[in-house]
N, C-alpha and C positions, 0 to 999 in steps of 0.2 A: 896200249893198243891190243895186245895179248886176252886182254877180260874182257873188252868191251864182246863179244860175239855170245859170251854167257851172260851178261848181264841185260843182254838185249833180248832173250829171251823172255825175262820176266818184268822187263820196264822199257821204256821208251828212251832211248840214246842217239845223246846229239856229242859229236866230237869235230871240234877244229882247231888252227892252230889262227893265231891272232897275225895283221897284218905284220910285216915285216919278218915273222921266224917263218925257221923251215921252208925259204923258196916263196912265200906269199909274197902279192907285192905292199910294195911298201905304203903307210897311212898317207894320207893326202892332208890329215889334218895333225895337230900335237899330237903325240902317242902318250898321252897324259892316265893313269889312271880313270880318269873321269868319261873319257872316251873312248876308252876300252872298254868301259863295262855299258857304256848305252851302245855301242857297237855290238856285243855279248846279246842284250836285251832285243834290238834290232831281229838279229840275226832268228833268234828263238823263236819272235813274232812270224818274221818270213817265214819259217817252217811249221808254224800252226801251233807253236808249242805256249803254254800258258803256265805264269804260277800257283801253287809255288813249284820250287824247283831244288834238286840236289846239287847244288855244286861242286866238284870236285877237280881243284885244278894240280898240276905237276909245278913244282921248285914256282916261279916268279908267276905261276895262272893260281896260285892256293891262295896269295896274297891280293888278288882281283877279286878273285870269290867271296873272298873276308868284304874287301870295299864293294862288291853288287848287293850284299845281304846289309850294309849300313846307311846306304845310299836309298832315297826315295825313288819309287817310279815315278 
C-alpha cells in the first residue's frame, strides 16, 4: 500500500482486497479461483479500466494473477 501513491503518479491504479479478506464481506458465490478473477475483471470494467493490464498480486492474489492472464475473457 506504501507504493501505490508513487506509482500512481505515472500509471493508472486500481487496488482491492477480494470478498472475504480484510473485513470485506463475504462471496455469495464459491470463492473458486474462477470466480475470483471474473470478479477481478468485473470490478475493472466498473471502473472504466480496459486491457491489457499489469497484474500484481500479494502471497495467494500473485497466484489469481497467474490464473486471470491464462484464463479467456
Amino acid at each position: 500500500m506504501k507504493i501505490l501513491p508513487a506509482i500512481s503518479e505515472s500509471s493508472s491504479v486500481f487496488s482491492y482486497n477480494r470478498f472475504g479478506v480484510a473485513g470485506i464481506d463475504k462471496p455469495k458465490v464459491s470463492h473458486d479461483g474462477l470466480n475470483i478473477v471474473n470478479t477481478l475483471r468485473e470490478a475493472l470494467t466498473s471502473v472504466g479500466f480496459e486491457p491489457p493490464f499489469l497484474l500484481v498480486g500479494h502471497s495467494l492474489g500473485g497466484l489469481y494473477a497467474n490464473l486471470c492472464s491464462l484464463l479467456p475473457e
